[in-house]
C-alpha positions in Angstrom: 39.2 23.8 46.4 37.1 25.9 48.9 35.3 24.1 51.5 31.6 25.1 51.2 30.6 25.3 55.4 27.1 23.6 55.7 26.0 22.3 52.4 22.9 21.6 53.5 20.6 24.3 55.6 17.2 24.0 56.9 15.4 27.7 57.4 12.6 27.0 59.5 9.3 29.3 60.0 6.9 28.3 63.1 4.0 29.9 63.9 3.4 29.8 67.5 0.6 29.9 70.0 0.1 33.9 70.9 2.7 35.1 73.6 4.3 32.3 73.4 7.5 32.7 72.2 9.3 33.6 74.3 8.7 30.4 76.4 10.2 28.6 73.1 13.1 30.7 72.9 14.1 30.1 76.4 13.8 26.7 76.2 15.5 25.9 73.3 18.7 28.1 73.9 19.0 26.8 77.3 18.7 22.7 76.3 18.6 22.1 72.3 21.6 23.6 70.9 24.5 21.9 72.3 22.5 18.4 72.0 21.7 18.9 68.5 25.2 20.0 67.9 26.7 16.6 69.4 24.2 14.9 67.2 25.9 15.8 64.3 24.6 19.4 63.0 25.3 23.3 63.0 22.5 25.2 64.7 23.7 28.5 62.4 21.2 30.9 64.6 18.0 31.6 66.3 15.6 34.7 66.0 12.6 36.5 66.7 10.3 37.9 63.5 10.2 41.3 64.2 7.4 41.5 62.0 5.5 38.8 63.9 5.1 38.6 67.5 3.7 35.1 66.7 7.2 33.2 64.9 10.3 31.6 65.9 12.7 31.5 63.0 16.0 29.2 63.0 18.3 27.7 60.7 20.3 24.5 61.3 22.9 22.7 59.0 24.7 19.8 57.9 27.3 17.9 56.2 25.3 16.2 53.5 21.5 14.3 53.4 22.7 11.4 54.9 24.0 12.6 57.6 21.1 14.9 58.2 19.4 12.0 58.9 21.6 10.3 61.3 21.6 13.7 62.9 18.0 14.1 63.2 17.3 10.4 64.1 19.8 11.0 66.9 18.3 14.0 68.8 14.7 13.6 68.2 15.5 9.8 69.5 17.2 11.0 72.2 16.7 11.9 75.6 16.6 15.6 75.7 14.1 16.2 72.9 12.1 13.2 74.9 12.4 15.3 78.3 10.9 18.9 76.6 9.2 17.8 73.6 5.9 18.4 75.1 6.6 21.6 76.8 8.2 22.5 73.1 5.2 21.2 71.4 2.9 22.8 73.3 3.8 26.5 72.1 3.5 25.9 68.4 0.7 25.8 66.2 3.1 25.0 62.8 6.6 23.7 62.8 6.3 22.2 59.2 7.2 25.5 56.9 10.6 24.6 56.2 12.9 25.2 53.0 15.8 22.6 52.4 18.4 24.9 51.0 22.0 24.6 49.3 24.7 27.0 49.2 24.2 28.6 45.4 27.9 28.6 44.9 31.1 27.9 46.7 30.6 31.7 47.8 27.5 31.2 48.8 27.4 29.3 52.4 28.1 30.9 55.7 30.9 31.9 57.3 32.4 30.9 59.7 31.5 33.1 62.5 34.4 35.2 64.2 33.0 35.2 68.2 32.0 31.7 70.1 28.2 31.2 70.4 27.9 32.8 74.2 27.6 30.5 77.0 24.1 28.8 78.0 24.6 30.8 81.9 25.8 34.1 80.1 24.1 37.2 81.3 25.1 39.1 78.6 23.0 41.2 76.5 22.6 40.6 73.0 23.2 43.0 71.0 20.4 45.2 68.9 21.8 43.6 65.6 19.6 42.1 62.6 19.4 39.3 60.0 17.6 40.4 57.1 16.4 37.0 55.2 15.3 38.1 51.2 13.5 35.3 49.7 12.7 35.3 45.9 10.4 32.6 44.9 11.4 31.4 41.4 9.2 31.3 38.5 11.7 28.5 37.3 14.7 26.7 38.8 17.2 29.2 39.4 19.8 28.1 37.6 24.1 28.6 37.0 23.0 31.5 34.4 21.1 33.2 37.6 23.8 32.6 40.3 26.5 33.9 37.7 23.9 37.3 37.3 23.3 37.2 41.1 27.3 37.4 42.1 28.3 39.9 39.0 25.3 42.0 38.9 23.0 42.3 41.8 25.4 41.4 44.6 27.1 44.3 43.6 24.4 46.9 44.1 23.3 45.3 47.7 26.4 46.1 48.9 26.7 49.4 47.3 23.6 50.3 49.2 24.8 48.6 52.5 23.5 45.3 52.5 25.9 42.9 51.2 25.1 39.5 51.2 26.6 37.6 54.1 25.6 34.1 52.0 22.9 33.2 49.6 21.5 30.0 49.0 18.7 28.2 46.7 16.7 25.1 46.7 18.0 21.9 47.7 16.3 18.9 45.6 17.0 15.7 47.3 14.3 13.4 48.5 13.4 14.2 52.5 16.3 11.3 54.4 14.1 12.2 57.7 10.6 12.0 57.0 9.2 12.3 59.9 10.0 16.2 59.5 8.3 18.0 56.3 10.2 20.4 54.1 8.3 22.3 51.3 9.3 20.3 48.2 8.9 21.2 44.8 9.5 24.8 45.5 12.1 27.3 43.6 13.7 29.4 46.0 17.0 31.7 46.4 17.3 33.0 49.9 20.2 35.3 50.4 21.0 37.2 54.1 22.4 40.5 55.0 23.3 41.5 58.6 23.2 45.6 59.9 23.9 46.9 63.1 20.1 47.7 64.0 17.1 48.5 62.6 18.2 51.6 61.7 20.9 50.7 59.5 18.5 48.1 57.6 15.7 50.7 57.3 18.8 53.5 55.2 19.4 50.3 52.8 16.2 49.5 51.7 16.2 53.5 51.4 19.5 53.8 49.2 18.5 50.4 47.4 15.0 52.2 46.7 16.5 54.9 45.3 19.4 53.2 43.3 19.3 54.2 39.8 21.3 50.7 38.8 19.1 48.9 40.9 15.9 50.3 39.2 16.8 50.8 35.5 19.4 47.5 35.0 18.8 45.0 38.3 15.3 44.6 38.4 14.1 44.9 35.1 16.3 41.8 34.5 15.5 40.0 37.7 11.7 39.7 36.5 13.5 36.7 33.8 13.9 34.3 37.5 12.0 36.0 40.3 7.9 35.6 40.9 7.7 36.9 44.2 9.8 38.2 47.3 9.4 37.8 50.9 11.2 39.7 53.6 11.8 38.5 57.2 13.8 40.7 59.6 15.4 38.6 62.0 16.5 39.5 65.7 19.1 37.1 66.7 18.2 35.2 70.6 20.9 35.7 73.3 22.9 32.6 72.6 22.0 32.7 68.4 25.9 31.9 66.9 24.6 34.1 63.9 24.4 37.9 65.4 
């Protein structure tokens, strides 16, 4: 039986105050990773919108939705988010658009990543790679008939065209076990993430995908039966994000 890593994922959208992002970013890699880590959770990566100077994007996960709330209870109870929460605080405007997300299938969850996160004092660079984040908004639940089409026929093409999916999840429909944080409820969503080199190599995929005959004449035209609406987010990973 395969062993799905991080049943449960958070994808997290703020919106902060303008030119200050940066100011999050450093404060969060340097003291809220390894704390929320011993608390009981995955901090999966950290990034930068590239298409918003303005948003702080991150995803977090865990064993299962009781134990995202012992998690949660633990660090936000505990004395490092007491020390920063106001310095954190006070660069946001919205922390409350967040999905609550499953792995799709027992291919669906992500891997286990090959290099350590780097250290909190490393003065390495990171590198120029990117997280591309797809997310189709469902005109109904996305269900086993969709996940089956998503692995046989459009995960196919993606790759094809350079982008294959590196996991692919979809709404997670359990009752909020930390309340105090919102998540968007009622919502259908499948979110699936592709990593390139750079910019460049993201750009001549969207390009060959564009241009894909399967993709145009048998993908889409059949995706129209789930999907309402897409949303893009191109994701630079921080220095010390463990997804790069």
């Amino acid at each position: 039986m395969v062993t799905v890593r991080c049943p449960i994922v958070e994808l997290r959208q703020y919106t902060l105050r303008p030119g200050r992002r940066d100011v999050l970013i450093d404060l969060f890699d340097r003291e809220f990773v390894e704390p929320q880590e011993a608390a009981g959770m995955t901090v999966l990566g950290q990034f930068r919108d590239l298409d918003d100077p303005d948003r702080f994007v991150w995803l977090r996960g865990f064993d299962d939705m009781p134990r995202r709330a012992e998690a949660l209870a633990s660090f936000y109870g505990g004395p490092v988010w007491q020390a920063h929460r106001d310095e954190a605080n006070a660069t946001m405007i919205d922390s409350d658009d967040v999905l609550l997300l499953r792995p799709a299938s027992t291919r669906g969850g992500f891997p286990v990543p090959v290099d350590a996160r780097p250290a909190r004092d490393s003065a390495s660079v990171s590198p120029p790679s990117l997280l591309l984040a797809t997310i189709w908004h469902g005109v109904g639940p996305f269900d086993t008939t969709f996940v089956e089409f998503f692995e046989r026929r459009v995960r196919p093409v993606l790759a094809e065209s350079g982008g294959a999916p590196l996991a692919y999840l979809q709404s997670a429909h359990f009752p909020n076990t930390f309340p105090a944080l919102p998540v968007r409820a009622g919502e259908e969503v499948f979110v699936w993430f592709a990593r390139f080199a750079d910019e460049g190599r993201s750009d001549e995929y969207l390009d060959r995908l564009q241009r894909s005959e399967r993709w145009s004449e048998e993908v889409l035209p059949a995706l129209t039966r789930w999907v309402g609406t897409a949303q893009r987010l191109r994701l630079a990973p921080t220095e010390r994000s463990l997804l790069r």
